[in-house]
N, C-alpha and C positions, 0 to 999 in steps of 0.2 A: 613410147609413152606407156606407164602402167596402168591398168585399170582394172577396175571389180568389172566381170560380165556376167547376168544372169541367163545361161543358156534355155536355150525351147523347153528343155526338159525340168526346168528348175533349178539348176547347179549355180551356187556362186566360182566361180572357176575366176583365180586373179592373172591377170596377163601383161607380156609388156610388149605393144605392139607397135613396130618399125618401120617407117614407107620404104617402098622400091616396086618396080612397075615391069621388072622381070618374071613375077610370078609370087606365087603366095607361099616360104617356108614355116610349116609349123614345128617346131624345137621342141623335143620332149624328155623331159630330165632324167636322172637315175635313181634309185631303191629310195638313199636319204635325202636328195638332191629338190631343186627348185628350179625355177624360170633363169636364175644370176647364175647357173652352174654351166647355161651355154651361152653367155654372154660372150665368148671368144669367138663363138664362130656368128651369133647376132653380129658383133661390131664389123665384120671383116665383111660379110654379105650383105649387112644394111645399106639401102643405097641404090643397089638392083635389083635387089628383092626385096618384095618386104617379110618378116620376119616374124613370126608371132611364137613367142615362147611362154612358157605358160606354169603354172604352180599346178601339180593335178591336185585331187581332193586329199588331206590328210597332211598337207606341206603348203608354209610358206601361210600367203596370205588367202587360198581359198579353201573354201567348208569342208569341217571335219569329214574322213573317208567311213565312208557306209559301213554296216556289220559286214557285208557282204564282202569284201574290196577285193580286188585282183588285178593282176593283169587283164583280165578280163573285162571289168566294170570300167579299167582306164582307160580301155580303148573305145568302152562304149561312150566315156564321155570326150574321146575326142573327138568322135564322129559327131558326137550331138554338136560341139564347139565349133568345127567346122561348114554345120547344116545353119545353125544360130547365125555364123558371122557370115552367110550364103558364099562359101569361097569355092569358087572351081578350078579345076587342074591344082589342086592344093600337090605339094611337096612334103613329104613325110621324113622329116630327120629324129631318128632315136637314140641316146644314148644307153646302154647300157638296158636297166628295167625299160628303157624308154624306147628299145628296138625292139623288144616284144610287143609293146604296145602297137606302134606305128606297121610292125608284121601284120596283126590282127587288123588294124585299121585298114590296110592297104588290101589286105584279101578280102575286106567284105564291102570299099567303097567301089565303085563302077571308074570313077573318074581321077582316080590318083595318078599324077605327072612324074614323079619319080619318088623313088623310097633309100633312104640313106640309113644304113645304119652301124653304126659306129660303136663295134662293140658288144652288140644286143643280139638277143632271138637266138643265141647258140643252146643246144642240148646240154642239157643239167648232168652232171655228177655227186656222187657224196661229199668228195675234195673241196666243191666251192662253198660248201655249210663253213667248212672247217676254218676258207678265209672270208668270209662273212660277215657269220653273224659275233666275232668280236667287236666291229665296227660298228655293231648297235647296240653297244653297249653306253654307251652317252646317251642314248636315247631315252633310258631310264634312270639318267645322274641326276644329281641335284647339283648345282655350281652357285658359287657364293655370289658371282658378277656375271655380269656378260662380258668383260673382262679375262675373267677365270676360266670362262669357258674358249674365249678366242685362244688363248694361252693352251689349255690342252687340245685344241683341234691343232694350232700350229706343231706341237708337239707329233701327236699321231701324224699327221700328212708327210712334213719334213723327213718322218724315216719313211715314205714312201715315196719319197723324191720329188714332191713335192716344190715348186719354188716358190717361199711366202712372201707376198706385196701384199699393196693396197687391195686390190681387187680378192684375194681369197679373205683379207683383212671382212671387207662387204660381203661374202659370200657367208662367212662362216657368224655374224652377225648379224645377218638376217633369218637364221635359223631358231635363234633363240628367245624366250618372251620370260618376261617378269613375271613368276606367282607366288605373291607373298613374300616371304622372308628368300627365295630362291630363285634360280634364273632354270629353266626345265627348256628343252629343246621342244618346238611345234611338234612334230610328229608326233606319232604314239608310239610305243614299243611295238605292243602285240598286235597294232595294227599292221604295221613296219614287217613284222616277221611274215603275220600271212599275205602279205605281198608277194615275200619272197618268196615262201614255200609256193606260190602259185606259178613260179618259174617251168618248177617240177610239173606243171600239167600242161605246159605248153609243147603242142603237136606239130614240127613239121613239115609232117608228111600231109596232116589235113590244113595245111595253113599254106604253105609253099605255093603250090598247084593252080591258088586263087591269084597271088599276087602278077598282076599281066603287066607291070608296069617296068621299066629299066630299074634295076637297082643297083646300088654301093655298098661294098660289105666292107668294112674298115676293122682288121684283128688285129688287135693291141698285145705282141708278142713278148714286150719285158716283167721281167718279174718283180714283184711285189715284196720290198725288203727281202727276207729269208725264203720267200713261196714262190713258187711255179705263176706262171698269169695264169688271168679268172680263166680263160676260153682259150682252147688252141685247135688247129686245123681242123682237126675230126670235131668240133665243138660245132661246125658253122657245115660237114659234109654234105647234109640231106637240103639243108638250105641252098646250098652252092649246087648241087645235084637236079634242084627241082623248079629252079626258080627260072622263071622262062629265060630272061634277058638281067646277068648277075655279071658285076667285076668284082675282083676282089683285091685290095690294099691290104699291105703289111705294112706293119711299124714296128721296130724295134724298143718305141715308148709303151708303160706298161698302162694297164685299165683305167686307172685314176690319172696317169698324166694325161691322157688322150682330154680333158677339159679341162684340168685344174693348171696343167702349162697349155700357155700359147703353142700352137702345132705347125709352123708354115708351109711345111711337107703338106701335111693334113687337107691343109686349108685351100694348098692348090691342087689337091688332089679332087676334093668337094667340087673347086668352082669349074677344074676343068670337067666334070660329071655333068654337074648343072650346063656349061655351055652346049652339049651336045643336043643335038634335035633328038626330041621323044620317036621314038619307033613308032 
């Protein structure tokens, strides 16, 4: 079910919350992404868990992101989301910007059950500006429809291997809002950017050492049309080095398939994660 929630701290944060009675996963999207961007692994754990996946601030359907934003402030509002909705032994899944987030979250809550991240929280290089930040460049387009614009995301994705149905049909259409004479993507650009640049401040060595919880590290090894993948082995070292209790998963699917296809490797990978008893 979706809903607006006004967290403790004042955030309208939009959510789409799922019953199961296994434990609480909270789903956290990537850079440009939203709540519908992990609805593949929502559908497939809804059921035994429940699922809460979420729009952070600046995407989708909740309040514009702060002057401030970061990876930083997102994790600060995930904690506040998870204090709000009083959830304990919560489960921390990240995608991509979303495994930074859930890092940070997990190293500074007391009571996280497990940490999953998928793609996320590896060390920055110059090389991932370069596959990027062209892909926020719709962020600053004008498109004549929302039409127009599903039409050029199909476009970009497909040469990323992307496989286009209905569901990236929903994905890539809730991204977008009417203003005026033009259809303009929700995010902002230069909010968007300093997101990302906030990659680059992200500390493993002071972040790793907190998180006491089992974690999953899923490294999405194919390449990206003509490019090398976002994150490779030495991307995720100091993580995998420092993190008490860490497994780690490879896939031969590249960053963007790892949500935008259905993963069933992936997915049995996740729930056999999840079945195991916490340490």
């Amino acid at each position: 079910m979706e809903k607006q929630i006004t967290t403790n701290k004042g955030k309208s944060l939009h959510i789409c919350d799922t019953p199961g009675e296994q434990g609480t996963i909270i789903a956290v999207h990537g850079l440009t992404g939203h709540h519908k961007q992990m609805q593949y692994y929502q559908r497939k754990l809804s059921g035994r868990y429940r699922v809460i996946s979420l729009d952070m601030r600046g995407r989708g359907k909740s309040e514009a992101a702060p002057p401030e934003t970061s990876i930083f402030t997102h994790a600060n509002d995930v904690i506040d989301l998870i204090e709000t909705m009083e959830i304990e032994r919560s489960i921390l899944m990240g995608y991509s910007m979303g495994g930074y987030v859930c890092a940070l979250a997990a190293g500074r809550l007391q009571h996280v059950s497990k940490l999953i991240l998928l793609d996320g929280a590896g060390t920055m290089e110059d090389y991932q500006r370069d596959l990027i930040l062209p892909s926020l460049e719709r962020l600053r387009t004008a498109f004549e429809s929302e039409d127009d614009y599903a039409a050029k995301t199909k476009q970009l994705y497909m040469g990323l291997n992307i496989t286009w149905n209905e569901d990236m049909e929903t994905i890539a259409r809730y991204e977008v809002q009417h203003n005026g004479d033009v259809w303009e993507h929700k995010s902002n650009y230069d909010k968007t950017l300093q997101d990302f640049e906030s990659f680059y401040d992200f500390d493993p060595e002071s972040t790793a050492p907190f998180i006491s919880c089992s974690t999953l590290l899923v490294i999405a090894e194919g390449s990206m049309g003509n490019n090398p993948s976002l994150f490779h082995e030495g991307s995720y070292q100091t993580i995998q080095d420092t993190v008490s209790s860490i497994e780690t998963v490879h896939t031969p699917v590249n960053h963007y398939e790892l949500v935008f296809n259905e993963q069933p490797k992936i997915l049995q990978a996740v729930e056999s994660f999840l079945a195991k008893e916490e340490r």
